[in-house]
C-alpha positions as CSV (number, residue, x, y, z in Angstrom):
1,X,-9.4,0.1,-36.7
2,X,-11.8,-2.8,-37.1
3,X,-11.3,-6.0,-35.0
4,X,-8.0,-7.3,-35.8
5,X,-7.2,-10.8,-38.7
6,X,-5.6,-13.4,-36.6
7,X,-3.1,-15.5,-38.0
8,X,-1.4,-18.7,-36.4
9,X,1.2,-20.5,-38.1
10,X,2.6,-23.5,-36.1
11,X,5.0,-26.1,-37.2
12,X,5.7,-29.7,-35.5
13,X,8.4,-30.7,-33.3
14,X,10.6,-27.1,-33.6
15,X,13.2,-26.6,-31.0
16,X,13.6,-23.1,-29.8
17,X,17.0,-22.9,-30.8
18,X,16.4,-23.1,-34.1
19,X,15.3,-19.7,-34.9
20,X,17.7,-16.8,-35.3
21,X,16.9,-14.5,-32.3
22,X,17.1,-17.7,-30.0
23,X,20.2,-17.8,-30.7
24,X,21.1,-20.3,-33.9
25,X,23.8,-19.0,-35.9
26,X,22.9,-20.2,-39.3
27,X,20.7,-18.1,-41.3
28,X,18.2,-19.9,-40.7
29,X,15.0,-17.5,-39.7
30,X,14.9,-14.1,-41.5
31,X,11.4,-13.6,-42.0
32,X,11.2,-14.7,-38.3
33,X,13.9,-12.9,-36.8
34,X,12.6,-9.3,-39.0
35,X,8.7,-10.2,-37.2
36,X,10.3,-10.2,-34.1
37,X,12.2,-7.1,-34.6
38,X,8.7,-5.6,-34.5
39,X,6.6,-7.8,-32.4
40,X,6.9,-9.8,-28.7
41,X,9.9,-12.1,-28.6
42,X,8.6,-15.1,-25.3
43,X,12.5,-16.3,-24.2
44,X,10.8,-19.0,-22.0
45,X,7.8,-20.4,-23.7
46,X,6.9,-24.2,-22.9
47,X,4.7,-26.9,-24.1
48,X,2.5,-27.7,-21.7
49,X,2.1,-31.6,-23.4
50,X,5.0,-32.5,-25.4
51,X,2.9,-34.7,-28.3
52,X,1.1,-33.9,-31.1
53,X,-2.2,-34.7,-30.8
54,X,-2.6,-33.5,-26.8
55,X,-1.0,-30.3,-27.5
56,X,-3.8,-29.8,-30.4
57,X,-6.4,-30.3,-28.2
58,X,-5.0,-27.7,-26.1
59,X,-4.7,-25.5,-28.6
60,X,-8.7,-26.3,-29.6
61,X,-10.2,-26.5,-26.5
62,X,-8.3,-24.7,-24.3
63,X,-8.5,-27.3,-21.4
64,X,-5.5,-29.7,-20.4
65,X,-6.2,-33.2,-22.1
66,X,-7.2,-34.5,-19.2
67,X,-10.0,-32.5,-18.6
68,X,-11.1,-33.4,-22.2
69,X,-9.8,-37.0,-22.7
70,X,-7.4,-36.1,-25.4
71,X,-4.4,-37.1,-23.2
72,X,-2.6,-39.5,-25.8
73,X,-2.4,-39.2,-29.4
74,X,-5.7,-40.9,-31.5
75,X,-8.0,-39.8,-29.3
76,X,-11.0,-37.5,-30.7
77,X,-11.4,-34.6,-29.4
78,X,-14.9,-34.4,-27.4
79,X,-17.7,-33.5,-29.8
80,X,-19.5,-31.5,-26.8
81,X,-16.1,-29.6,-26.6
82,X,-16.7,-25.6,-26.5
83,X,-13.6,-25.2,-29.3
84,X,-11.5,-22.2,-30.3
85,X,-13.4,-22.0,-33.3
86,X,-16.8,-22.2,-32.2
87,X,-16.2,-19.1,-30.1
88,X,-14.6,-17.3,-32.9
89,X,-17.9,-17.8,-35.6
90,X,-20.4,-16.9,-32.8
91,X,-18.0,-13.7,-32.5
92,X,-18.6,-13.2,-36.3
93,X,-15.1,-14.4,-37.4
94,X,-14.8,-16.2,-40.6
95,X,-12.7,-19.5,-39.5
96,X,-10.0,-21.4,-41.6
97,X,-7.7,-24.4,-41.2
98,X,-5.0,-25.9,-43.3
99,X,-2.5,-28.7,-42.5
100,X,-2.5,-31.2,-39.4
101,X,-5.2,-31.8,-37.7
102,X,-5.1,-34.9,-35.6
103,X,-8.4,-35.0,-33.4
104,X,-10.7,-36.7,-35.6
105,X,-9.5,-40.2,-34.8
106,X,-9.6,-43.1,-31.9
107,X,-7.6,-45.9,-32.6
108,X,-4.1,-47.4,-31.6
109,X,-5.1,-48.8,-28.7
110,X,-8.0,-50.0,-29.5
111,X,-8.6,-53.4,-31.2
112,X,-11.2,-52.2,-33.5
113,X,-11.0,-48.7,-33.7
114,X,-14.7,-47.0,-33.9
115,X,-13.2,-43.6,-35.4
116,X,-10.7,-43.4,-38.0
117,X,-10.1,-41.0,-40.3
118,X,-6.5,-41.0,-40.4
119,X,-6.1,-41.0,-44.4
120,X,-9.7,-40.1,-44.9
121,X,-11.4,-37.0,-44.9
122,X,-12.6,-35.4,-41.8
123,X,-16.7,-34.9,-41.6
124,X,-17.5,-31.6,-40.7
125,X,-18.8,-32.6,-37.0
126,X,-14.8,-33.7,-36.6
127,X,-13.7,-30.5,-37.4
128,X,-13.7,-28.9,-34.1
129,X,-15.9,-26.1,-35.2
130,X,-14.5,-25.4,-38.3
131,X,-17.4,-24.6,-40.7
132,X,-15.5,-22.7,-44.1
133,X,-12.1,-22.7,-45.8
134,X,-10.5,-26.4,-45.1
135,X,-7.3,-28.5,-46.2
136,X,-6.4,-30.7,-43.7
137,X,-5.4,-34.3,-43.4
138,X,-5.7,-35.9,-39.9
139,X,-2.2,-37.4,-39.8
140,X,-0.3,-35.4,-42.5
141,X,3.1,-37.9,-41.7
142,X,0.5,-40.6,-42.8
143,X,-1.3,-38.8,-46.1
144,X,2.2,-37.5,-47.3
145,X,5.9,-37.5,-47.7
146,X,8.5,-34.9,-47.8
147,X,7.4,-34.2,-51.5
148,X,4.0,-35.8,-52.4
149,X,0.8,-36.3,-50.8
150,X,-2.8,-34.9,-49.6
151,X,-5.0,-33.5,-47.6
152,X,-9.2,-33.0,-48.0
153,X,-11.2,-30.1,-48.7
154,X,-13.9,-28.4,-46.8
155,X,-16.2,-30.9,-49.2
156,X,-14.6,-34.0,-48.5
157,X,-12.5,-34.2,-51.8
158,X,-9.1,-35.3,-51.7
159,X,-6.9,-32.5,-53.1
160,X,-3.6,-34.1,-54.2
161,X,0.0,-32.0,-54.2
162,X,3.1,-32.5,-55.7
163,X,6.0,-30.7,-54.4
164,X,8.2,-30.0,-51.1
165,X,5.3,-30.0,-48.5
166,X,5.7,-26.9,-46.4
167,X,4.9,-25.5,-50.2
168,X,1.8,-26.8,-50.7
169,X,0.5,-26.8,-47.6
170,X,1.3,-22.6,-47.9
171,X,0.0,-22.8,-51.2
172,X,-3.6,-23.7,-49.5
173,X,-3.3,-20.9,-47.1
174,X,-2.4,-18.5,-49.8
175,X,-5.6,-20.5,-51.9
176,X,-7.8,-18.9,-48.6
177,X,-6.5,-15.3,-48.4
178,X,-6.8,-14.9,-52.6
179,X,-10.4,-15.6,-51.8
180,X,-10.7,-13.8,-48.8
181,X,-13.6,-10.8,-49.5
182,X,-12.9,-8.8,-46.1
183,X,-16.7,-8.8,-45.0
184,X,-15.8,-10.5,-42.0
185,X,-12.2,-10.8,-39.8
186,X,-10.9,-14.6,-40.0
187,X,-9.1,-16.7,-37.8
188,X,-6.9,-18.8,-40.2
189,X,-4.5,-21.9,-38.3
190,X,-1.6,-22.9,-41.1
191,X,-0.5,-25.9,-39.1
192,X,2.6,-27.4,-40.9
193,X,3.8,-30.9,-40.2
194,X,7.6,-30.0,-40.4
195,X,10.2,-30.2,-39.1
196,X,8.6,-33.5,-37.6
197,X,10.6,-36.6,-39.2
198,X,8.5,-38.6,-41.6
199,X,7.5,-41.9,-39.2
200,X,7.5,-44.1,-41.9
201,X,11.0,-43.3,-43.1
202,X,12.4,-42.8,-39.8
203,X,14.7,-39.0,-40.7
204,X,13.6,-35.4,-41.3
205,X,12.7,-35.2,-44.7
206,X,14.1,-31.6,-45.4
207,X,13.8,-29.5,-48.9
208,X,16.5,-31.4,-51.3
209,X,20.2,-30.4,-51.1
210,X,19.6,-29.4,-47.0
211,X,22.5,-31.7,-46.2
212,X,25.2,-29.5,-48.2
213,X,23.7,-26.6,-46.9
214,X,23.6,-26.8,-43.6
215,X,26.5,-28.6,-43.2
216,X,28.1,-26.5,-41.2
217,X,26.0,-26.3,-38.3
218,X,26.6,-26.6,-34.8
219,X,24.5,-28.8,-32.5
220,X,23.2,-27.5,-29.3
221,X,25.5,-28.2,-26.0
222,X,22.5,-31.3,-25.1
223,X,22.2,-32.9,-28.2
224,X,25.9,-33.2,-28.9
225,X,27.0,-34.0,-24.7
226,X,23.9,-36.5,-25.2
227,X,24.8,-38.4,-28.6
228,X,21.3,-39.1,-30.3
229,X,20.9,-39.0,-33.7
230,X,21.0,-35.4,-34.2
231,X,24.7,-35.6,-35.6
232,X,22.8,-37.1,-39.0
233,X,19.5,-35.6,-38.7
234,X,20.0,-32.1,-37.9
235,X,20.8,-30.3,-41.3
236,X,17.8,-32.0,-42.9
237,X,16.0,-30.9,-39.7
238,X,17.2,-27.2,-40.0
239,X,16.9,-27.8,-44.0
240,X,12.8,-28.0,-43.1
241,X,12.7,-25.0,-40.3
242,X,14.4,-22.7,-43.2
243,X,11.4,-23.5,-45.4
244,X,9.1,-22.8,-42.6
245,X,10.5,-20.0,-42.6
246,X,10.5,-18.8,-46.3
247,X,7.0,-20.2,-46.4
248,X,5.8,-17.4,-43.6
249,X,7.4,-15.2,-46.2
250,X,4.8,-16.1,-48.7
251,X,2.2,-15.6,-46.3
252,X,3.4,-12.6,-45.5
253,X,4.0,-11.0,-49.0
254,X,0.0,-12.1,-49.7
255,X,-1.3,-10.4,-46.5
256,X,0.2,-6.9,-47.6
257,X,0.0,-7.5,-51.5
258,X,-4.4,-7.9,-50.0
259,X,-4.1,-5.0,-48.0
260,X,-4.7,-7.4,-44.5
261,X,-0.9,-7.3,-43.3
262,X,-1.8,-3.6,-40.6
263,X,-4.6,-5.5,-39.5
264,X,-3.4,-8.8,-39.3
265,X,-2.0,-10.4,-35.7
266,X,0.7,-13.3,-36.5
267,X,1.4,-15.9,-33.9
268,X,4.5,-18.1,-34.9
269,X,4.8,-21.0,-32.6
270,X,5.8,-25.1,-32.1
271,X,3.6,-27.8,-30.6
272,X,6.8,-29.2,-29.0
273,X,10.4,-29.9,-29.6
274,X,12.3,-32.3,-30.3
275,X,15.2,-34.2,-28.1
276,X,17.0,-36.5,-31.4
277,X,16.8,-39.4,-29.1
278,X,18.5,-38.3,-26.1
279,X,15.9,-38.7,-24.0
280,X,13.9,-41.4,-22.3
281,X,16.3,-43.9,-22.7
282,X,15.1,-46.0,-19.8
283,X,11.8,-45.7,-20.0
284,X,9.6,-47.8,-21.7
285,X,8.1,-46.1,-25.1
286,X,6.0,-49.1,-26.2
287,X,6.7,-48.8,-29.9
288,X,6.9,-44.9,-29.9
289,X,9.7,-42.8,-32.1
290,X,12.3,-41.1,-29.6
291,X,11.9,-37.6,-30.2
292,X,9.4,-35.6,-27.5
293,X,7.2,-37.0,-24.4
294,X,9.9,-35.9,-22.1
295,X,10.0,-32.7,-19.9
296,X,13.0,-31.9,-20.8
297,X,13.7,-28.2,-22.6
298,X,14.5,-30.2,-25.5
299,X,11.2,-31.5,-25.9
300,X,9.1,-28.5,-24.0
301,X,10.9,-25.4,-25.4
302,X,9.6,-23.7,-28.3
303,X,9.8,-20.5,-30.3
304,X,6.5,-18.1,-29.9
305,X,6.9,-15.0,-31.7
306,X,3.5,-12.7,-31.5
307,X,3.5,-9.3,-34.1
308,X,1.0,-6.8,-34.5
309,X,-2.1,-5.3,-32.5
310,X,-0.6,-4.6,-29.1
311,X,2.1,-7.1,-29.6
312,X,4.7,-4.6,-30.8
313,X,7.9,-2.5,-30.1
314,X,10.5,-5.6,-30.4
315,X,10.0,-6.7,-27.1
316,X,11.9,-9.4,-24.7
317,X,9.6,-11.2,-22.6
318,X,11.7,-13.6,-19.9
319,X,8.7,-14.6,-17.9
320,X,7.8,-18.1,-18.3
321,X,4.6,-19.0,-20.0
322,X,2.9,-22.1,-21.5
323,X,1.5,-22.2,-24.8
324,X,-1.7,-23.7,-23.1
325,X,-2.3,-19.8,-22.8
326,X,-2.6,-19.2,-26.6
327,X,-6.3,-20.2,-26.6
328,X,-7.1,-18.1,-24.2
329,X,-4.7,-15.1,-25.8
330,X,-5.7,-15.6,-29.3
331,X,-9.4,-14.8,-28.2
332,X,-7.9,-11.8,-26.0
333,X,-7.1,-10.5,-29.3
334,X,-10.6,-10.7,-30.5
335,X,-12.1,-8.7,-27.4
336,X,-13.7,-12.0,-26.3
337,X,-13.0,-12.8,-22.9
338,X,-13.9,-16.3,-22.1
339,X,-12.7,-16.0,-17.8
340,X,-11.5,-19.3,-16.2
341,X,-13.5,-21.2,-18.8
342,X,-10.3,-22.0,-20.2
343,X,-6.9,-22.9,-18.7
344,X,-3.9,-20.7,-18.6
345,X,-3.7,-16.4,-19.1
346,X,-4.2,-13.7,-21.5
347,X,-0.7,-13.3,-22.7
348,X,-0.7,-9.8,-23.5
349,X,-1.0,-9.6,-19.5
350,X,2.2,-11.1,-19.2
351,X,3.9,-8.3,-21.9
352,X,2.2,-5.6,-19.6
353,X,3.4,-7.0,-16.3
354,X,0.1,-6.6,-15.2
355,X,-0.4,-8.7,-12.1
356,X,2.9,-7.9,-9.9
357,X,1.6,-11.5,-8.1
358,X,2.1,-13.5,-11.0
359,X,3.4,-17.3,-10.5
360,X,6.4,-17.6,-12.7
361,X,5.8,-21.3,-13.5
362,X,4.8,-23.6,-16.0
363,X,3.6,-26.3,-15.8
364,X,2.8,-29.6,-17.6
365,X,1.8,-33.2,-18.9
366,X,3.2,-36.2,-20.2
367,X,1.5,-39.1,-21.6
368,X,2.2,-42.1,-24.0
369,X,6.1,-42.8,-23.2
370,X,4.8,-42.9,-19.4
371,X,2.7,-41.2,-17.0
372,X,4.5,-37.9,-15.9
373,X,3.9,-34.4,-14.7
374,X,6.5,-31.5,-14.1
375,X,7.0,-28.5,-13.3
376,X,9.3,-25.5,-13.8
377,X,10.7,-22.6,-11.9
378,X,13.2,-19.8,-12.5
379,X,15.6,-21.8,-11.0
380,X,14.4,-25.5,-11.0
381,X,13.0,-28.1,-13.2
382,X,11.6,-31.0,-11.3
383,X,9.5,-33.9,-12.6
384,X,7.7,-37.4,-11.6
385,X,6.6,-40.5,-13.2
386,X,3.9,-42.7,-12.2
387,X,5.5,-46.2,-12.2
388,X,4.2,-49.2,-13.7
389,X,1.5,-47.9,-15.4
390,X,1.2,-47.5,-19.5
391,X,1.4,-43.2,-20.4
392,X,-0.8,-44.7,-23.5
393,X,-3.5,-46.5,-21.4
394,X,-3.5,-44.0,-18.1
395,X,-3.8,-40.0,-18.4
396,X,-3.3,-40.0,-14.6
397,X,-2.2,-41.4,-11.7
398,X,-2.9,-41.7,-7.7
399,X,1.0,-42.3,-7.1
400,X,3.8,-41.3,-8.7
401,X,7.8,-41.3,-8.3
402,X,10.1,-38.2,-8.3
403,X,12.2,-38.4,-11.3
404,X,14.5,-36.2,-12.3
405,X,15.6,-32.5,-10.7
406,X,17.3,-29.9,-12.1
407,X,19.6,-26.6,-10.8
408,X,18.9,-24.2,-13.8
409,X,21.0,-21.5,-13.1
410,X,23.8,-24.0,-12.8
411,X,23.6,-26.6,-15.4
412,X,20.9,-25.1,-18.5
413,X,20.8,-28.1,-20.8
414,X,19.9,-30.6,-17.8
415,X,22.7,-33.1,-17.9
416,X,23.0,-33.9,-13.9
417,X,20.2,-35.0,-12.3
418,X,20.0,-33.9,-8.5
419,X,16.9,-35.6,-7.6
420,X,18.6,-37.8,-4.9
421,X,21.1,-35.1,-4.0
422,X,21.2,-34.9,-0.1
423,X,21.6,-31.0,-0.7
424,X,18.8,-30.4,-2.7
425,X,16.0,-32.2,-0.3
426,X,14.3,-28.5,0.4
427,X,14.3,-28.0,-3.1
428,X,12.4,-30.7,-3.8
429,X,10.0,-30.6,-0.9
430,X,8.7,-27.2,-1.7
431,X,9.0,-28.3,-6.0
432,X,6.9,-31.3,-4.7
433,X,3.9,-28.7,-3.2
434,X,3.8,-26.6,-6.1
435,X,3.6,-29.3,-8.4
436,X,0.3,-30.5,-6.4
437,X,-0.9,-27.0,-6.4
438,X,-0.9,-26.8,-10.5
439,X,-2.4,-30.8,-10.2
440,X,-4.8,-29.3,-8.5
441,X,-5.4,-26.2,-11.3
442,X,-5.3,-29.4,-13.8
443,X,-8.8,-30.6,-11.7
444,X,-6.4,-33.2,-10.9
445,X,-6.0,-35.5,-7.7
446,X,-3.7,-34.9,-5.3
447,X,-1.4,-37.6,-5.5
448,X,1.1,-39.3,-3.2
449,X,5.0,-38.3,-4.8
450,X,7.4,-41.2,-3.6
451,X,10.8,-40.2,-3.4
452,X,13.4,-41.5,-6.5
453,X,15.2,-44.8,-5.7
């Protein structure tokens, strides 16, 4: 068989629960739930920076946004940045991209921003290596709405859509494989903006008549203990992730109706989650929406499904892993082996059970709402802030503050925080080492971790 089609299709803001075969009881996944059937099914699969734009760089570079500067959103990723696609063309691959891209840009912050191209097309060198079949839009929220907008072309021309969005972005990505001529494998990234609520109209914009069809759903345990908004938003939110999901279905039906399905690996996967407000309440956001920048499950939990190659036989994986691994993985797939030069593991290791000394952690990053790491355990999740400082000015600190600790096996959807708990002071000792120990992977400092007051 000749080298394997690799396929990722990642949507914005998707909770875990939302898919079938996590558990939601609406109908809401088919095509999903039937890839998983045959394919790799990762229970615990985390975001390893809850944000858009730092887990992208992640997903490009394959190095935590620290290491590359990308730590916030609006910052551009590194033009000397070894990317995903770069090593995919020198492997012969033939590279495409359509949807979000958000690394072209420097601005917010700034008073007079040097890069922008958020509503303007990307130049090539912005492209992260990119070099053929392109319809992206640097911030999609801010080029479209739930049913109009656009994106740019691999030539700089503004292609204009009318029509619920997931659509037309799938359109673009069916545009690519209709042209496809098979001389050469491809990497193709279909990177959707929903279920991400529209910023400047402040709900999920899902497909018209969501709110009568999903009316009957039930809201995870957190979200309705927690009281955010999710009580309004969420059938408009599942209302998008269904049309994620028929969309995958058009995909799909065009990679066997081209003869590419056999030889095609799909990766279905989320950024980050989203919380509906229930986090972060104290913590000072600085004009940001609500929804992620917190290491809570809510935020960090997402589905990753993986079919076809050697991902296959409906498999259960409960090993924690980071999506800060798929860089690494989706060159695995290609026979290109790029060692520690970027972060995380080959995640067809982890189906194999091939190292027997395997940490069963993940870790991560948070930046913009504050300054925070965490880390996760089997049994614990325990995180720290850096105080006083700005997560959209500082990717790091020399200090930080233990913040919250949770007991897993006893309370899942985090509701009592331990982190002062007289009973859980070992806990947090040794959660306090292995959190420097993954700084440390991170190239980070070694810090000083004051206890919570």
């Amino acid at each position: 068989m000749s080298r394997p089609n690799i396929l990722f299709y990642f949507t914005d803001q998707q909770r875990w629960d939302t898919v079938g075969v996590y558990g939601q009881p609406l109908d809401i996944t088919p095509t999903l739930d039937k890839l998983a059937e045959d394919g790799v099914v990762f229970e615990q699969a985390y975001s390893s920076q809850p944000v858009c734009g730092p887990c992208r760089s992640i997903f490009q570079s394959g190095l935590y946004p620290t290491q590359t500067g990308c730590f916030r959103n609006n910052v551009a990723l590194p033009l000397n940045i070894k990317t995903l696609a770069d090593y995919f063309t020198e492997d012969g691959y033939d590279t495409a991209y359509v949807g979000k891209w958000h690394l072209a840009s420097d601005g917010e912050l700034e008073k007079e921003p040097e890069i922008d191209y958020t509503v303007t097309a990307i130049p090539p060198e912005r492209r992260g290596g990119y070099k053929g079949f392109w319809r992206a839009a640097d911030v999609l929220e801010f080029t479209s709405h739930g049913y109009d907008g656009f994106v740019f072309d691999e030539n700089m021309n503004k292609c204009e859509f009318k029509g619920y969005r997931v659509d037309c972005i799938t359109d673009y990505a069916l545009e690519y494989l209709d042209q496809y001529n098979g001389e050469k494998p491809f990497f193709m990234t279909i990177s959707h903006i929903e279920p991400h609520h529209q910023n400047d109209r402040h709900c999920y914009e899902g497909p018209d008549g969501s709110k009568v069809r999903f009316k009957h759903f039930q809201l995870p345990h957190d979200l309705d203990v927690l009281k955010g908004n999710a009580a309004e938003m969420y059938p408009d939110y599942l209302g998008c992730c269904r049309r994620l999901d028929d969309n995958l279905a058009r995909v799909i039906e065009k990679l066997k109706e081209k003869g590419l399905y056999d030889n095609t690996i799909i990766i279905f996967a989320s950024d980050h989650g989203s919380h509906f407000m229930t986090r972060n309440r104290d913590e000072n956001l600085n004009g940001y929406d609500d929804y992620k920048r917190s290491c809570h499950s809510s935020a960090m939990h997402v589905p990753l499904v993986i079919t076809g190659g050697a991902y296959k036989g409906g498999k259960r994986i409960k090993d924690l892993v980071s999506t800060a691994s798929l860089p690494k993985t989706f060159l695995a797939m290609a026979g290109i082996d790029v060692g520690d030069k970027m972060i995380g593991e080959n995640l067809q290791n982890v189906v194999e059970h091939k190292d027997p000394n395997r940490l069963n952690e993940v870790f991560a990053q948070i930046s913009e709402s504050r300054v925070g790491r965490c880390i996760r355990t089997e049994k614990y999740l325990y995180s720290v802030f850096a105080p006083n400082k700005n997560g959209g000015e500082y990717a790091a600190s020399d200090v930080y503050q233990e913040d919250f600790l949770y007991d897993l096996e006893k309370d899942p959807y985090e509701l009592t925080n331990l982190v002062k708990d007289p009973n859980y002071e070992t806990a947090r000792i040794e959660l306090r080492e292995k959190l420097c120990q993954h700084l440390a992977i991170a190239k980070e400092s070694r810090p000083t971790i004051l206890p919570a007051v």
